[in-house]
C-alpha positions as CSV (number, residue, x, y, z in Angstrom):
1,X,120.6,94.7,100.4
2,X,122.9,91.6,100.6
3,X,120.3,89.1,100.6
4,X,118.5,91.0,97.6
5,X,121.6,91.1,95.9
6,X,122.8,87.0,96.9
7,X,119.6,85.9,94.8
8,X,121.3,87.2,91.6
9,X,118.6,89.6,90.2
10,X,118.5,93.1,89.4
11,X,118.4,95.2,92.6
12,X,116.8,98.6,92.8
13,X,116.9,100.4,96.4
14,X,113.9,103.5,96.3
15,X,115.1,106.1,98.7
16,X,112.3,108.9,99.8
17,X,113.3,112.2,97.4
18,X,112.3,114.2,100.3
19,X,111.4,112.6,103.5
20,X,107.7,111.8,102.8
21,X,106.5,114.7,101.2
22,X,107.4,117.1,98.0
23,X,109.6,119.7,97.9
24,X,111.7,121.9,95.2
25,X,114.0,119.5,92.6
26,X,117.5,119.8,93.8
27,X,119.3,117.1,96.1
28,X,119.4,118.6,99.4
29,X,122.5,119.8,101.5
30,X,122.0,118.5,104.8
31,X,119.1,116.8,106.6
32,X,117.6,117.6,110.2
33,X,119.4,116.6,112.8
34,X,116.6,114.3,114.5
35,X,117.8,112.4,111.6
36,X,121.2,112.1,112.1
37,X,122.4,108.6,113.5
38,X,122.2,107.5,117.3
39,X,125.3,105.6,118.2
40,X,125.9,103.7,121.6
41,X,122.9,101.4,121.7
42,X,120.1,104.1,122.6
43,X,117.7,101.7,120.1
44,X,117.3,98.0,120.7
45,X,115.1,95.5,119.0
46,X,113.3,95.8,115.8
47,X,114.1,99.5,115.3
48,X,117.7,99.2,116.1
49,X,118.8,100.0,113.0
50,X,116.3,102.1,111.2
51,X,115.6,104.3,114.3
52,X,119.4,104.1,115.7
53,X,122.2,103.4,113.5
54,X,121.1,103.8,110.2
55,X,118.6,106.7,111.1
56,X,120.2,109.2,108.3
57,X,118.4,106.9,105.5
58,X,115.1,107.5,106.7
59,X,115.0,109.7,103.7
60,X,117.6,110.8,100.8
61,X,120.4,109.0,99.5
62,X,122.7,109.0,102.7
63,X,125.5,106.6,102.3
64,X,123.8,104.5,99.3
65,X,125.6,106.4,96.6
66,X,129.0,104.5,96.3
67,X,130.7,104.0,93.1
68,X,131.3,100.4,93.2
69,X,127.5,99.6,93.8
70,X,126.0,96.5,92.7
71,X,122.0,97.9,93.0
72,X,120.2,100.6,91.0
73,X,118.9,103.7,93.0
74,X,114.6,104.5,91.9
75,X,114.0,107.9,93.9
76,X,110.1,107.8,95.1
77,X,108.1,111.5,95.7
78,X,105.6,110.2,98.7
79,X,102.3,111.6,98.7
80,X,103.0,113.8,102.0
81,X,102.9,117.3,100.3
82,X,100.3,116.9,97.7
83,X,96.9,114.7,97.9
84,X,93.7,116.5,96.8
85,X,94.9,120.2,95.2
86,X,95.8,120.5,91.2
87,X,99.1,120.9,90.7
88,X,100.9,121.1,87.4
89,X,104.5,123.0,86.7
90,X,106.8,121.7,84.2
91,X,109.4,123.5,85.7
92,X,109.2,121.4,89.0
93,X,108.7,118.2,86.4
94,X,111.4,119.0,84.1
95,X,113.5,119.5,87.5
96,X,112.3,115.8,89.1
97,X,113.8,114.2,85.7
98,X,117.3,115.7,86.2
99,X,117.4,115.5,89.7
100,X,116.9,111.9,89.0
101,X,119.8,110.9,87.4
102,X,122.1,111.9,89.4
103,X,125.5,110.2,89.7
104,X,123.9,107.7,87.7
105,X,120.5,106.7,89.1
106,X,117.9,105.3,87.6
107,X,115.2,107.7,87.5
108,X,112.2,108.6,90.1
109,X,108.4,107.5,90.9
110,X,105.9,109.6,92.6
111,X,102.9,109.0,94.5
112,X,100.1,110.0,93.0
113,X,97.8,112.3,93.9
114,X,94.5,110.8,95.9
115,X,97.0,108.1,97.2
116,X,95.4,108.7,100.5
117,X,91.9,108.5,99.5
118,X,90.0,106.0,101.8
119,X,92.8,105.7,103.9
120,X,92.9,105.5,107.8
121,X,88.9,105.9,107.7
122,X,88.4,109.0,105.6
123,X,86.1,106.8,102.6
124,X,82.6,107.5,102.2
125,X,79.9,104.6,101.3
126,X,78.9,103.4,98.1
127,X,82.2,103.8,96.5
128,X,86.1,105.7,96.8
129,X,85.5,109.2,94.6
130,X,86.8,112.7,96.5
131,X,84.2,114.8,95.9
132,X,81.1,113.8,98.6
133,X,79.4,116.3,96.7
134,X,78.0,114.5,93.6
135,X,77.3,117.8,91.7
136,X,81.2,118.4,92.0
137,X,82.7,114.8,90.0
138,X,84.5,115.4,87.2
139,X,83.2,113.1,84.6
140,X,85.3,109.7,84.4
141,X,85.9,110.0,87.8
142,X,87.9,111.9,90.4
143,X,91.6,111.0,88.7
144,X,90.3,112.6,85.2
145,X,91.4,116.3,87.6
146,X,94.6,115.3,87.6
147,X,95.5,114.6,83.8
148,X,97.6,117.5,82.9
149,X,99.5,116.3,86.3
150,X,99.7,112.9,84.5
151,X,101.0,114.8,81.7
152,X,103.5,116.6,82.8
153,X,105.3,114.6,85.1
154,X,105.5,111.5,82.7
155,X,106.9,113.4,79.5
156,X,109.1,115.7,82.0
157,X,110.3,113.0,84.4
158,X,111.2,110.6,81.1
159,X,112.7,113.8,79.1
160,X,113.3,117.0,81.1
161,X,114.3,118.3,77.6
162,X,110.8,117.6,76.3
163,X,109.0,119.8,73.5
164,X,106.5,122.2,75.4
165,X,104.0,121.4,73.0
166,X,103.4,117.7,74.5
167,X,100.9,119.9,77.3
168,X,100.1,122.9,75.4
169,X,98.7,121.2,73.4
170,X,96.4,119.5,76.2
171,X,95.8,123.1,77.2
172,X,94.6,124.5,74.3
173,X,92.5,121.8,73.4
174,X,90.5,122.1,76.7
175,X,90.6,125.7,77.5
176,X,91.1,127.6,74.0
177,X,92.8,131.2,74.5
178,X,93.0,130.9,78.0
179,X,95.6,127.9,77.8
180,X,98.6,130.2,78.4
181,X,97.2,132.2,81.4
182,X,95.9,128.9,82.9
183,X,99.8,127.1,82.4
184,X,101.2,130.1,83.9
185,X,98.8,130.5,86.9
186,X,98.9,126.6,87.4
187,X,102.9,126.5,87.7
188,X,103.6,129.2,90.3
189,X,100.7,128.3,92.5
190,X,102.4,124.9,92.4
191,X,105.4,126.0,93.8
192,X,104.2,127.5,96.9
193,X,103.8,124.1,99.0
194,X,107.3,122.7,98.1
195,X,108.8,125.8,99.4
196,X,106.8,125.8,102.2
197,X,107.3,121.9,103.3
198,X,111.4,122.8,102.9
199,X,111.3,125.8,105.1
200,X,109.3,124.4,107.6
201,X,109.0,120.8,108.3
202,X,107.6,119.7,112.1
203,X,107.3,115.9,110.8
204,X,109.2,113.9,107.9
205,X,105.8,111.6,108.6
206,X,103.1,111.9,105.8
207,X,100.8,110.5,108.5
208,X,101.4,113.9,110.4
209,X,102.5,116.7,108.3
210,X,100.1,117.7,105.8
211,X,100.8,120.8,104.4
212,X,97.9,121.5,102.5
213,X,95.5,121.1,105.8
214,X,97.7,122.4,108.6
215,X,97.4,121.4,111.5
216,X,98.9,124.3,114.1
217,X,101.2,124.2,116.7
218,X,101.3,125.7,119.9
219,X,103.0,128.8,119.8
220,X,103.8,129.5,123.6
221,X,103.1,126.6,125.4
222,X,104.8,123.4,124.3
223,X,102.4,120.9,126.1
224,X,99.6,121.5,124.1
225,X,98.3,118.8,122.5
226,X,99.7,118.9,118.7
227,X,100.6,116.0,115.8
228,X,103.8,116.2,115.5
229,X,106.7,113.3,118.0
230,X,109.5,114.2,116.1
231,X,109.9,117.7,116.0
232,X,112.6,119.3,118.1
233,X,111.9,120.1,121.8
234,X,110.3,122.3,123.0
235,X,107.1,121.5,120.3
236,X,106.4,124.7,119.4
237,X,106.0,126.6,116.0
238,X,109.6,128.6,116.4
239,X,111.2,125.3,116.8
240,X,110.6,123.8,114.3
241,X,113.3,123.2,111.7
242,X,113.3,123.1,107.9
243,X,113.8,119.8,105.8
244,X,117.2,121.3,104.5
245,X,118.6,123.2,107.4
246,X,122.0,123.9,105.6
247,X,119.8,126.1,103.3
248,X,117.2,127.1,105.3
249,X,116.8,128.5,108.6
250,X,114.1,128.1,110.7
């Protein structure tokens, strides 16, 4: 932060909103302890700090959020929680915008969803679109799915206060009568997998946790193979604590 800040231009520092993943809009109380700082040298080299010291900033706001700062603070939703299903609440989006200026922040960004498309070796040939199945592509393309997403979350995150009819409009025009059925449905659907990622979090990795295609964990025996390194010992699914354990309880 020093040397960004010595070169005279503006700073702004992006801390993960919730680990790598999405969860409910609110600033949480605590974090899990495999966050909480190692003091006493127990990391050396490259990680020292990041995996030792200054461990409690792997996600959140931690110790950033001093009055006297001289950087701007840009929250960033990774793509952990939600990659492939629709989602679409504006009471989640309208919550992301005020979340996101607290104590005088600068706003948030968010993955996208399909961030992870193609990635680690999951493409197909001739091309990146999601559905293998041709019969299944939206026309446009596989991102045309997600534009009441788009929608919402750029009127909501820039104006929490925003006129409804900015996406009911969007609603009606594509699916007539139906529109306020479908915006209901669509919004609590779309809280189910922030809850879920809170109360129960084996991995703050978006490489590993993917709630949306779980992957289990042993229930009885701890040495079974499973995804998750830092999840609390013994690895099984009763250990496993929740990404705000002041609030939740495993």
């Amino acid at each position: 932060i020093d040397v960004a800040l010595a070169t005279g231009m503006p700073v702004n520092i992006s801390p993960k909103y919730w680990a790598e993943h999405q969860a409910l809009p609110y600033h949480q109380a605590a974090i899990r302890e495999q966050e909480r700082s190692h003091r006493g040298g127990e990391k050396r080299g490259f990680m020292a700090f990041s995996g030792g010291s200054r461990r409690f900033l792997r996600y959140s706001y931690g110790d950033l959020m001093c009055e006297d700062r001289r950087y701007g603070m840009l929250y960033r939703i990774w793509a952990g929680t939600q990659r492939l299903l629709l989602w679409g609440d504006p009471a989640l989006a309208a919550g992301y915008g005020r979340c996101a200026s607290f104590c005088g922040c600068q706003g948030m960004e968010l993955c996208e969803p399909l961030t992870f498309k193609g990635r680690m070796g999951s493409g197909v040939p001739d091309g990146r679109d999601g559905y293998a199945d041709v019969a299944l592509r939206p026309e446009g393309g596989d991102w045309v799915k997600y534009l009441y997403t788009y929608r919402l979350v750029g009127r909501l995150l820039y104006n929490p206060g925003a006129d409804p009819e900015t996406w009911r409009r969007f609603l009606r025009s594509r699916y007539g009568p139906a529109a306020d059925a479908i915006e209901t449905a669509l919004a609590h659907a779309s809280r189910i997998l922030p809850l879920i990622t809170m109360a129960h979090h084996p991995s703050a990795s978006n490489n590993a946790y993917w709630p949306e295609i779980y992957t289990n964990m042993p229930i009885v025996d701890p040495e079974r193979p499973q995804p998750y390194r830092d999840t609390p010992d013994p690895k099984r699914f009763v250990t496993v604590s929740p990404l705000d354990p002041a609030l939740f309880s495993s």
